[in-house]
N, C-alpha and C positions, 0 to 999 in steps of 0.2 A: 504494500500500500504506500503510494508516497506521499508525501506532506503534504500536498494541494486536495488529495480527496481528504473528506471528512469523515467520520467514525458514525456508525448507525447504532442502535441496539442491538442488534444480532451481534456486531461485531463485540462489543464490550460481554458481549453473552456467553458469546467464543471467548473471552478470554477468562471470564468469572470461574466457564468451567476447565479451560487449563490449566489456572492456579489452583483449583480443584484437585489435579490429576497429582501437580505437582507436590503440592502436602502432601496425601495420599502415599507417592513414594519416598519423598522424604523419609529418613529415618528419626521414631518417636525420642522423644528427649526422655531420658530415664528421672525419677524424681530421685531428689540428695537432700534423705535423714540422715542425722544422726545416732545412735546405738538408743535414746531416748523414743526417737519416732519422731525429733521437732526437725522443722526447716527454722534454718540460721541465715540472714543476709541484713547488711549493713545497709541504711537508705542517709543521704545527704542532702542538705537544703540550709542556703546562707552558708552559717558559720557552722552548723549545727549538725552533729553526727549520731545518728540510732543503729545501736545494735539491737534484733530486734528474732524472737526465736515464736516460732507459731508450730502449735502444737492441735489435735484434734480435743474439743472441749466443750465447756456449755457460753462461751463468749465473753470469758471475763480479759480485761486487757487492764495491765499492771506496768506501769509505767515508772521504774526508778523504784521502785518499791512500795508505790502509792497505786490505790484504785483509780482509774483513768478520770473519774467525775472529782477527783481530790485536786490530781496534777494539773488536768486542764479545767479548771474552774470555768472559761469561757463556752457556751454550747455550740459556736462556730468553729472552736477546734476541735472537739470531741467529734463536730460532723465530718470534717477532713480528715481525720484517723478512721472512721468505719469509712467513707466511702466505696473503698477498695471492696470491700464483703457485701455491700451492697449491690455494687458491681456484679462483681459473681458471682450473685445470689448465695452466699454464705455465710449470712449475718447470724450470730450465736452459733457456730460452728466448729471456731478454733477460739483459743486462747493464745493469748498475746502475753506476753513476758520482752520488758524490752528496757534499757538503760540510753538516754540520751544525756549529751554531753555539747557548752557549748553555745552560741547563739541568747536569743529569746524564745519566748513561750510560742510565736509565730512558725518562726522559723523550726522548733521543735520537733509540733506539731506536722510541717508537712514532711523533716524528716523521717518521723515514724510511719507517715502513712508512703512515702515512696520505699523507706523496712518492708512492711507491712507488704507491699504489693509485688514486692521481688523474691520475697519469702514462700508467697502464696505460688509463685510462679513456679519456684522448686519443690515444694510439696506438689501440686496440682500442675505441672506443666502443661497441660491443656487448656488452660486458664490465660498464657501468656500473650492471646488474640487479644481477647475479650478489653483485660488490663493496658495493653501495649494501645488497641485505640481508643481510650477513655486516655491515653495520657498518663498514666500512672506509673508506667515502667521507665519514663525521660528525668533523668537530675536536673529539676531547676535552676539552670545555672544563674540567673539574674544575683547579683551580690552588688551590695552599699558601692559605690564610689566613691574613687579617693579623693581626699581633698588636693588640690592644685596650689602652690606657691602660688601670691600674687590675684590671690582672690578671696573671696569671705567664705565659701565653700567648695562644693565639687566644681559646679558651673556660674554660681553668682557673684556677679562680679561687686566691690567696694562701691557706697555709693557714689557717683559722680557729683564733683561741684566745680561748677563754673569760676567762682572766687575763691 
């Protein structure tokens, strides 16, 4: 086909079903417990790093050693740490055990849940579609900028005076 014709549905149909074929023979990803039965994976965001081990369970998530409604006091964090299980329809299904280090309570937050989502990926590696286009499996890399010499912050400059 060359770049002057344009794509029909049929054609994107043809190809829906040969990425089809292609999984298919792909070889399956084996999942990686350890001698417990947990997945282990590190998730990062800002400054902020979560070690974070998911185990099959009735959905408790313990954070640093605290119940997750103690640590994250806010209920828009608590909603960015389940997301992931929502996603994958596996809400109250694993248990969360995870120690962050680092950052603020923000930035924390979506360390554990990008933990959380790469965890789920090695436990359930079937899962790693689902996860991967919801966003969940990418490290946010956006972080604070530096302040510059020669200016009052990153980008603002001193104010200007005529006199």
């Amino acid at each position: 086909m060359s770049a002057t014709q344009t794509r029909t549905l049929a054609d994107l149909k043809d190809l829906a079903v040969a990425s089809a074929q292609q999984a298919e023979a792909a070889p399956k990803r084996e999942p990686k417990r350890d001698a417990q039965g947990r997945a282990y994976a590190t998730g990062r965001r800002k400054n902020a790093v979560a070690r974070v081990w998911v185990k099959p369970g009735k959905g408790e998530i313990t954070v640093n050693g605290k119940k997750v409604g103690q640590y994250f006091a806010r209920p828009v964090l608590r909603m960015i740490i389940t997301q992931p299980f929502l996603v994958a329809d596996r809400y109250n299904q694993f248990d969360v055990q995870c120690t962050v280090t680092g950052g603020g309570l923000s930035g924390q937050a979506g360390a554990v849940r990008h933990g959380i989502s790469r965890a789920l990926t090695y436990y359930e590696p079937e899962l790693c579609g689902i996860l991967k286009a919801a966003g969940f499996l990418t490290r946010d890399s956006r972080a604070v900028e530096r302040k510059k010499y020669g200016r009052a912050k990153a980008r603002r400059s001193f104010q200007f005076s005529k006199r």
